[in-house]
N, CA, C and O atoms as a Tripos MOL2 file, in Angstrom:
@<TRIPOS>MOLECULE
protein
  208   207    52     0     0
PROTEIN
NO_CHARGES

@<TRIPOS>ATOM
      1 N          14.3210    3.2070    9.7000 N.3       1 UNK1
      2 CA         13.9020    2.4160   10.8250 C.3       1 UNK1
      3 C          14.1870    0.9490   10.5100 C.2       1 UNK1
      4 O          13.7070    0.3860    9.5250 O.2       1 UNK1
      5 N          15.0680    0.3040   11.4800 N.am      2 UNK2
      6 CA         15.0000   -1.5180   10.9110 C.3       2 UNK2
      7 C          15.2310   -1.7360   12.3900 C.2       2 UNK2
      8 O          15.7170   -1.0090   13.2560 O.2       2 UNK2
      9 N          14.6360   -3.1960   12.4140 N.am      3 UNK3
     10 CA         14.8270   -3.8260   13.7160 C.3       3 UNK3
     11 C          15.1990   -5.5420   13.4270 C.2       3 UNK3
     12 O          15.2810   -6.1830   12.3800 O.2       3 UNK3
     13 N          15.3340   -5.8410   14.5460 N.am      4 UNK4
     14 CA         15.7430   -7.3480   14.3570 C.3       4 UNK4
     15 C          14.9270   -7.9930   13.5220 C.2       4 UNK4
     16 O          15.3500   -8.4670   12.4670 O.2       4 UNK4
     17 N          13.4760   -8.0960   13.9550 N.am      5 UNK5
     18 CA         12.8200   -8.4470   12.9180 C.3       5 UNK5
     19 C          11.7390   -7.5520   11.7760 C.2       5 UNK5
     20 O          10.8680   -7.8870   10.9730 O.2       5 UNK5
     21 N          12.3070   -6.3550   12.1870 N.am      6 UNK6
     22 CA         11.9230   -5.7850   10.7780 C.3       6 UNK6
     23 C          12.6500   -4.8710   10.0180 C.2       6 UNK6
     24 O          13.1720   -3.9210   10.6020 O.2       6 UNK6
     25 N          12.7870   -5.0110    8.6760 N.am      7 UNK7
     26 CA         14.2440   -4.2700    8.0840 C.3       7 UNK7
     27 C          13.3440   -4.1490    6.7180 C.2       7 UNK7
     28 O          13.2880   -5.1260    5.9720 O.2       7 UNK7
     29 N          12.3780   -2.4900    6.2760 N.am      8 UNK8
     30 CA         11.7760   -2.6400    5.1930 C.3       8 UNK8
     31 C          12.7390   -1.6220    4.1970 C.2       8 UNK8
     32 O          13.4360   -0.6240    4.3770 O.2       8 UNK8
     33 N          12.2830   -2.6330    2.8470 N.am      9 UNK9
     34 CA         13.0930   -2.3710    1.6920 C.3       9 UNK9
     35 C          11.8920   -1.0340    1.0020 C.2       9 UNK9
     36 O          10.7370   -0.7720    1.3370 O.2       9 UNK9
     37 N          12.4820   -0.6290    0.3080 N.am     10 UNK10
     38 CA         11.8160    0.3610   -0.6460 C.3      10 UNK10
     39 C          11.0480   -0.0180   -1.6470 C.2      10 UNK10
     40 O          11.5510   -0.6860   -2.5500 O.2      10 UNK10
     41 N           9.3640    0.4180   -1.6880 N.am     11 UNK11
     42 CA          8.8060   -0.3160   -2.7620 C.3      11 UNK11
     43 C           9.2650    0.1520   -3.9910 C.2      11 UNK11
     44 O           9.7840    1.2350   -4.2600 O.2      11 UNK11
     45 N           8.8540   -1.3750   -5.1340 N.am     12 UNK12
     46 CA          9.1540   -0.5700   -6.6660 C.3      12 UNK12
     47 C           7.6350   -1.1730   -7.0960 C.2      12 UNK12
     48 O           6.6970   -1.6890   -6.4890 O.2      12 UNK12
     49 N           7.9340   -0.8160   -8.4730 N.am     13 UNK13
     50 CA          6.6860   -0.9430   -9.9290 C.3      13 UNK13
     51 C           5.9470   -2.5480   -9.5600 C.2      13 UNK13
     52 O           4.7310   -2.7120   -9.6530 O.2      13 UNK13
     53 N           6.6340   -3.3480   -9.2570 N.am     14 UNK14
     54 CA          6.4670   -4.6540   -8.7970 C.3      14 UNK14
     55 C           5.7480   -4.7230   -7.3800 C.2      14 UNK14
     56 O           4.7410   -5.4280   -7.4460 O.2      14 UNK14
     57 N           5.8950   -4.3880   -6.5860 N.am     15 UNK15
     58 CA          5.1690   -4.2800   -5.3870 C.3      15 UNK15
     59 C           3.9400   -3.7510   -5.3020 C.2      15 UNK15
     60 O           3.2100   -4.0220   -4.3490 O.2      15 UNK15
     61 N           3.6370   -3.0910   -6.1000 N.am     16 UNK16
     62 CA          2.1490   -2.5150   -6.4290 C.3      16 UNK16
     63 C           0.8150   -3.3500   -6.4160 C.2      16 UNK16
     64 O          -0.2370   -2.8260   -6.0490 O.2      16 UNK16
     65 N           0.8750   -4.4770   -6.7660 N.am     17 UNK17
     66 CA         -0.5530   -5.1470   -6.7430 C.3      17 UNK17
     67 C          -0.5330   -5.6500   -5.0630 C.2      17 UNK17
     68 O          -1.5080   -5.6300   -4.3110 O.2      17 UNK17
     69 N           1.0100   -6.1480   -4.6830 N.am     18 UNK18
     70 CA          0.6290   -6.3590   -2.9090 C.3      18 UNK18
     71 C           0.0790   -5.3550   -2.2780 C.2      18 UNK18
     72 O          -0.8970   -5.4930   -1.5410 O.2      18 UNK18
     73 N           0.7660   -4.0380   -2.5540 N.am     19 UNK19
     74 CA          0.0600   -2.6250   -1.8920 C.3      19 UNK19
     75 C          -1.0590   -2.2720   -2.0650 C.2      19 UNK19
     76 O          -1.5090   -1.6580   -1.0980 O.2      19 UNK19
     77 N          -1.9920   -2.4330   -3.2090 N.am     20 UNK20
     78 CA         -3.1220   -2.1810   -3.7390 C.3      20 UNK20
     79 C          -3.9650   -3.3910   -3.1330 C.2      20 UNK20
     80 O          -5.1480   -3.2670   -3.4510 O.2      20 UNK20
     81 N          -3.7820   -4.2360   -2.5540 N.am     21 UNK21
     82 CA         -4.6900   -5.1760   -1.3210 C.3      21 UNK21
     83 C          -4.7150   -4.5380   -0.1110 C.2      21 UNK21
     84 O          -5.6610   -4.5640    0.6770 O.2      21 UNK21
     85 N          -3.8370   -4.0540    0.0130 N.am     22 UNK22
     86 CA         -4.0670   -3.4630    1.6520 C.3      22 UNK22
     87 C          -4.8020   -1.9470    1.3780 C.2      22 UNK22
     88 O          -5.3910   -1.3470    2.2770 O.2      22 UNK22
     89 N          -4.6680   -1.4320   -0.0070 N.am     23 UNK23
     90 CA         -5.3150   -0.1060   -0.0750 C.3      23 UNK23
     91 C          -7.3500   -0.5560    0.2740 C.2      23 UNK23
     92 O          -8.1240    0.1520    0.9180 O.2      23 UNK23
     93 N          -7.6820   -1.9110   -0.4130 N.am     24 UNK24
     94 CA         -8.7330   -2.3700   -0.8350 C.3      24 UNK24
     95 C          -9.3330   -3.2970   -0.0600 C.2      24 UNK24
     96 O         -10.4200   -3.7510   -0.4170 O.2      24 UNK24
     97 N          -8.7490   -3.7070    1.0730 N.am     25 UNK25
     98 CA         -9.3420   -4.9150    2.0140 C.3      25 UNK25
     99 C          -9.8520   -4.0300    2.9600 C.2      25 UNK25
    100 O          -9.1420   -3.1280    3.4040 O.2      25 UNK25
    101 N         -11.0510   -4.1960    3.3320 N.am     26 UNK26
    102 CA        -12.1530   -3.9530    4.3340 C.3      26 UNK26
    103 C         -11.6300   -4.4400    5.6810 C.2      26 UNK26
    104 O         -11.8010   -3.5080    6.4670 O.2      26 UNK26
    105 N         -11.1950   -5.2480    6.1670 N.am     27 UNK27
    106 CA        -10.6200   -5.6170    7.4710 C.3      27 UNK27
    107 C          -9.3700   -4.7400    8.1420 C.2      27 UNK27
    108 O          -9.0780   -4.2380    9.2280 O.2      27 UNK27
    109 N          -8.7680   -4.8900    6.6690 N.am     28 UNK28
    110 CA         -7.6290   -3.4940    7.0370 C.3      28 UNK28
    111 C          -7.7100   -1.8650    7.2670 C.2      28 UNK28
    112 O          -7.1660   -1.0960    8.0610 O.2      28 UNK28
    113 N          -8.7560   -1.6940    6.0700 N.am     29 UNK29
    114 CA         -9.1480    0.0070    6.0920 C.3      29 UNK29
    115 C         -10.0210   -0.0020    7.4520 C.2      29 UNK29
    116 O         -10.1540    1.0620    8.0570 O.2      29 UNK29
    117 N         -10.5220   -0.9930    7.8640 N.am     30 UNK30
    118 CA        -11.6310   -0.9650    8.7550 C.3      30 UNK30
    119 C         -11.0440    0.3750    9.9140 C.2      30 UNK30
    120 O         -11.8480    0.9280   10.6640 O.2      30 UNK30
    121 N          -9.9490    0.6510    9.8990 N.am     31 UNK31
    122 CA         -9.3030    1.2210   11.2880 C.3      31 UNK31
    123 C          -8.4580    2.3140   10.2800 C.2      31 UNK31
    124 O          -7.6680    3.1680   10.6830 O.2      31 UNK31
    125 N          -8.8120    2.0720    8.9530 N.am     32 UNK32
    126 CA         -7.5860    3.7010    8.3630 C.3      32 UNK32
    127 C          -8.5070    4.2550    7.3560 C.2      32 UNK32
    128 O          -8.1830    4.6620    6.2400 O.2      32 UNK32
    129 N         -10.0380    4.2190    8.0170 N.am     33 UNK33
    130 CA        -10.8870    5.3830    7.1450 C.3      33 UNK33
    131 C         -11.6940    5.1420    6.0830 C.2      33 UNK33
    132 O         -12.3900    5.8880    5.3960 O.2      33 UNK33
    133 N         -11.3680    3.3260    6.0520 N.am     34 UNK34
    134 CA        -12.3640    2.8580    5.0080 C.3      34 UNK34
    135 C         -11.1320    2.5410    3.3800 C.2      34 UNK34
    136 O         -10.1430    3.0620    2.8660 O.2      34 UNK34
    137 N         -12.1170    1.2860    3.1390 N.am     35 UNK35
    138 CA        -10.9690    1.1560    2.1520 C.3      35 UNK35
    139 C         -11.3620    2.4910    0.5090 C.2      35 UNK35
    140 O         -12.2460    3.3220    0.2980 O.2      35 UNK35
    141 N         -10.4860    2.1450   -0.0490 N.am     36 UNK36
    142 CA         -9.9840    2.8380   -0.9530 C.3      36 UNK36
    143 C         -10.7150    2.5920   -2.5050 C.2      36 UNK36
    144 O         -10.7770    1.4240   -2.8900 O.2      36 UNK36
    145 N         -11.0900    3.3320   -3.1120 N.am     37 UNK37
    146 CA        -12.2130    2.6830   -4.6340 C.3      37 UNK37
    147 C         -10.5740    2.4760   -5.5260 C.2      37 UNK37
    148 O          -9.5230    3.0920   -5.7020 O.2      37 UNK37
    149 N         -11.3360    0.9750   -5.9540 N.am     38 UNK38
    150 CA         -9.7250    0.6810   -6.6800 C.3      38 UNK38
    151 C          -9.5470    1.6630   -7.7810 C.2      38 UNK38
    152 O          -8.4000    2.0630   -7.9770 O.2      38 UNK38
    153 N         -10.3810    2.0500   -8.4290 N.am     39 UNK39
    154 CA         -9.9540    3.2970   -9.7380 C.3      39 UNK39
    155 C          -8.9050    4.1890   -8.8800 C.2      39 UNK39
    156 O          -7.7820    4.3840   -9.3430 O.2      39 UNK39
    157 N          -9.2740    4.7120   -7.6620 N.am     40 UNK40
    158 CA         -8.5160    5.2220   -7.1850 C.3      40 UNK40
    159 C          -6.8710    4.9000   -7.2470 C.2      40 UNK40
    160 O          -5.8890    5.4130   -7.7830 O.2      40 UNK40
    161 N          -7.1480    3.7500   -6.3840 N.am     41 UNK41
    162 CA         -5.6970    3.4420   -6.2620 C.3      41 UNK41
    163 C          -4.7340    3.2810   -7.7770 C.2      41 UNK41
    164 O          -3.6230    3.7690   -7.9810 O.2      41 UNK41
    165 N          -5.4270    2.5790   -8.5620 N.am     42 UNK42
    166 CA         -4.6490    2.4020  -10.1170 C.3      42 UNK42
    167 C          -4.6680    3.6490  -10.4080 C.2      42 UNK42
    168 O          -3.7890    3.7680  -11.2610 O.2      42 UNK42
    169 N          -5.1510    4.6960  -10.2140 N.am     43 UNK43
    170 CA         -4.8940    6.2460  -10.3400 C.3      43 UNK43
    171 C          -3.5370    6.7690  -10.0350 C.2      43 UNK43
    172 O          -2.8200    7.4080  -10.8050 O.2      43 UNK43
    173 N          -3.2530    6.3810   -8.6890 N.am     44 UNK44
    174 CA         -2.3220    6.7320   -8.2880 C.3      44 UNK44
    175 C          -1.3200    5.7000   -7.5470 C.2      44 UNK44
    176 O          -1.1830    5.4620   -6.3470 O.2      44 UNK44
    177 N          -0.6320    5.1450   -8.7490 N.am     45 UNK45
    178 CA         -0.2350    3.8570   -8.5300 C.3      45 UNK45
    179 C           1.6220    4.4190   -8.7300 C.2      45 UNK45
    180 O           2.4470    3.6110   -8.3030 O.2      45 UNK45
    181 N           2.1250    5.6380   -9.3070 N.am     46 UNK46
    182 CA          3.0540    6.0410   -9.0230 C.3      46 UNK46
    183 C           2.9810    6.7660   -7.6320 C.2      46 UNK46
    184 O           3.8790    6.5730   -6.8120 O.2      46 UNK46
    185 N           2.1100    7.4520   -7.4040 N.am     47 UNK47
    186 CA          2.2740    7.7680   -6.1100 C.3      47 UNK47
    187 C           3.0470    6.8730   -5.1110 C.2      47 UNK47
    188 O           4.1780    6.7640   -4.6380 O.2      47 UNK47
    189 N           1.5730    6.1680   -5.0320 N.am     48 UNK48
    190 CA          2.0140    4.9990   -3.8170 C.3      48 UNK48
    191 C           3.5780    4.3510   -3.7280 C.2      48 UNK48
    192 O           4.3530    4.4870   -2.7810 O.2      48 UNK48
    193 N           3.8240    3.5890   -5.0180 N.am     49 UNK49
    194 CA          5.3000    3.2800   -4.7570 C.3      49 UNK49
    195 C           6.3920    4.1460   -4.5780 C.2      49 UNK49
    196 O           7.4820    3.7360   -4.1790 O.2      49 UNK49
    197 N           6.1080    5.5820   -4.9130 N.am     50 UNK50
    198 CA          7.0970    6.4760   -4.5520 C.3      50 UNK50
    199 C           7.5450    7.2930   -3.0080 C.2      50 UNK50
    200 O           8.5530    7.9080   -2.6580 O.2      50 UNK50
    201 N           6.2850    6.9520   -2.3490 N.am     51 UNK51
    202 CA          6.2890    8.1990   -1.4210 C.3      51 UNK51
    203 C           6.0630    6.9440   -0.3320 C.2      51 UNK51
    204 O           5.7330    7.3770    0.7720 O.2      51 UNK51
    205 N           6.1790    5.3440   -0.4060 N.am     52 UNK52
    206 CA          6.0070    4.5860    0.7480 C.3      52 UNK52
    207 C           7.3200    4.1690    0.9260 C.2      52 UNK52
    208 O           7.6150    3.4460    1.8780 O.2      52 UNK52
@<TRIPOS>BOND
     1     1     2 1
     2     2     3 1
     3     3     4 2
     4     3     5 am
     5     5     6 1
     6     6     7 1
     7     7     8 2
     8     7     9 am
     9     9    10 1
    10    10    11 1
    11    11    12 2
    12    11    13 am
    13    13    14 1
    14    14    15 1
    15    15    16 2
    16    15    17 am
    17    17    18 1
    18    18    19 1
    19    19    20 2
    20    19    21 am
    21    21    22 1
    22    22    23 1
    23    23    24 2
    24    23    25 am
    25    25    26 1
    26    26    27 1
    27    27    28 2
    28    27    29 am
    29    29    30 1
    30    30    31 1
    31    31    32 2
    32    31    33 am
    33    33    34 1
    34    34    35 1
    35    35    36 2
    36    35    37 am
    37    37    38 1
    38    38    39 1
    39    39    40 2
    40    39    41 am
    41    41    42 1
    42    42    43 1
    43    43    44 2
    44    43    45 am
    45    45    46 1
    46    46    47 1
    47    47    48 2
    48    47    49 am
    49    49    50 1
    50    50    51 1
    51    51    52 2
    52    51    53 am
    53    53    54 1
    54    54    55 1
    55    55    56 2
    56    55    57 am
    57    57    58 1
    58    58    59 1
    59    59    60 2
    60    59    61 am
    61    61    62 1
    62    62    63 1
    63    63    64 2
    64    63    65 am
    65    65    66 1
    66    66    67 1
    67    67    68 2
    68    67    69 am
    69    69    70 1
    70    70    71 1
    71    71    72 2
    72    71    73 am
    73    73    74 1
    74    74    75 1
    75    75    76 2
    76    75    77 am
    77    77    78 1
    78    78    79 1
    79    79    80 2
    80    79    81 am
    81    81    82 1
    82    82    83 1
    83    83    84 2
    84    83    85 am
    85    85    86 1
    86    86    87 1
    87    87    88 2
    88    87    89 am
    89    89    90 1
    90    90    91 1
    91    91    92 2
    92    91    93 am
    93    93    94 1
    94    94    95 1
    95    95    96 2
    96    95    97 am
    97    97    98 1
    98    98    99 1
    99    99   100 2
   100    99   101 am
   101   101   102 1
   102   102   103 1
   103   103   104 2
   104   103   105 am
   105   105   106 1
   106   106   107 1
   107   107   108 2
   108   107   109 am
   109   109   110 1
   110   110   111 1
   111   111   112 2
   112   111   113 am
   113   113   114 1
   114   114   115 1
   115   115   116 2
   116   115   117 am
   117   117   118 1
   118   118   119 1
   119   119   120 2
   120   119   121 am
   121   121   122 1
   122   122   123 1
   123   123   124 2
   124   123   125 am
   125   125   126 1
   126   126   127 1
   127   127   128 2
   128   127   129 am
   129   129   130 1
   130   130   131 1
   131   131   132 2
   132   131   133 am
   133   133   134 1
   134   134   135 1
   135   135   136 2
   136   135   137 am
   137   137   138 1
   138   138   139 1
   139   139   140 2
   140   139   141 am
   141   141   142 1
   142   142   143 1
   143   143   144 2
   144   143   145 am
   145   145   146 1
   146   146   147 1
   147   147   148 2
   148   147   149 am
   149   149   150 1
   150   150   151 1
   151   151   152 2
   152   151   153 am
   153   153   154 1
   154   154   155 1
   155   155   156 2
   156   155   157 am
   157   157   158 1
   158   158   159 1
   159   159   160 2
   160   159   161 am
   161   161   162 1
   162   162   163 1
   163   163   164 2
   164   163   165 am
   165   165   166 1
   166   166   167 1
   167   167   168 2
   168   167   169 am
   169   169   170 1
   170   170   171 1
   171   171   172 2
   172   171   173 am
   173   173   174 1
   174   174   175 1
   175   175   176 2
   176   175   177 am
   177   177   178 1
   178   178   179 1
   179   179   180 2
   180   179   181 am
   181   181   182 1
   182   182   183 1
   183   183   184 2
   184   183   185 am
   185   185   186 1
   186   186   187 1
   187   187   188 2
   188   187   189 am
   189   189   190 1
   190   190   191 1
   191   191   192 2
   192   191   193 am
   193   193   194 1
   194   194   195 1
   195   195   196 2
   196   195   197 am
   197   197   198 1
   198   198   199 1
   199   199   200 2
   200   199   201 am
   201   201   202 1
   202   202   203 1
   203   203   204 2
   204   203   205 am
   205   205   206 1
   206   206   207 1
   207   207   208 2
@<TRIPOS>SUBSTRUCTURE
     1 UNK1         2 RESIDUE 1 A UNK
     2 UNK2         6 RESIDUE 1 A UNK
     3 UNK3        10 RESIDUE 1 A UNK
     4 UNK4        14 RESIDUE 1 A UNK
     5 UNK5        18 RESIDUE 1 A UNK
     6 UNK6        22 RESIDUE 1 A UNK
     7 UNK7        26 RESIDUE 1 A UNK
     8 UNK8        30 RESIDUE 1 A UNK
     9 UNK9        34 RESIDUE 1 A UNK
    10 UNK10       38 RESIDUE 1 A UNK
    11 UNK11       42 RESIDUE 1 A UNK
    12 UNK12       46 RESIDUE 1 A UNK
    13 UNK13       50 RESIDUE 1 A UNK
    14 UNK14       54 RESIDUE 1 A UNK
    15 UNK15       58 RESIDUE 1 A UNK
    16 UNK16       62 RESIDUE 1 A UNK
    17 UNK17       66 RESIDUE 1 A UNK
    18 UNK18       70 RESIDUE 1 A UNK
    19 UNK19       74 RESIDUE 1 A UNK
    20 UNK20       78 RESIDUE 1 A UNK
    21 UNK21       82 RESIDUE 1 A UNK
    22 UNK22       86 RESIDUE 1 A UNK
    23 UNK23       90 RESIDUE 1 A UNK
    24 UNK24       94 RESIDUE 1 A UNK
    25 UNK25       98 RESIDUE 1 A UNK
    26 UNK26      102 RESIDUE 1 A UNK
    27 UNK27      106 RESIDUE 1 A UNK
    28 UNK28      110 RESIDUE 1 A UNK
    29 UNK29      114 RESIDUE 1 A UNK
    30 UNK30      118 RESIDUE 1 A UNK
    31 UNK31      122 RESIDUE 1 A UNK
    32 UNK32      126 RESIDUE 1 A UNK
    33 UNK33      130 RESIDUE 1 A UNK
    34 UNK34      134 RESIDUE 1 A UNK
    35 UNK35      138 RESIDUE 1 A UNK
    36 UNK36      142 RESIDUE 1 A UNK
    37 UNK37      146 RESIDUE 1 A UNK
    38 UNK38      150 RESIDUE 1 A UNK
    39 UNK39      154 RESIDUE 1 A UNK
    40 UNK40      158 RESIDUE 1 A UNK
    41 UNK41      162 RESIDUE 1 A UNK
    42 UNK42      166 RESIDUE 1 A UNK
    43 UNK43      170 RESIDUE 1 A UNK
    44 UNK44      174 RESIDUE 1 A UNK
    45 UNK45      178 RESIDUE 1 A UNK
    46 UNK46      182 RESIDUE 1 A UNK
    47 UNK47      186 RESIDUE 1 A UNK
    48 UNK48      190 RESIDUE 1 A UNK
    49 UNK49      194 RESIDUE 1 A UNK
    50 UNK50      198 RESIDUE 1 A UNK
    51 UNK51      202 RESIDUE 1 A UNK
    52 UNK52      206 RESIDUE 1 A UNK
């Protein structure tokens, strides 16, 4: 999917602490189920960059 103004790249190992804010901010989860317990996310921190 890319559009004029959006054209997303593939996350890597580096992108992980930006992703792990949006797993963990309350304003954001507010509408996707509640945020996320960070153990969690550093749990599954290959996941995330692989499968987004």
């Amino acid at each position: 999917m890319e559009t004029l103004r959006c054209c997303p790249e593939k996350l890597t190992s580096e992108d992980f602490e930006e992703v792990k804010k949006i797993y963990t901010d309350e304003k954001v989860r507010r509408y996707l189920g509640g945020i996320t317990p960070e153990e969690h996310v550093d749990g599954s921190r290959y996941e995330i960059v692989t499968t987004i």
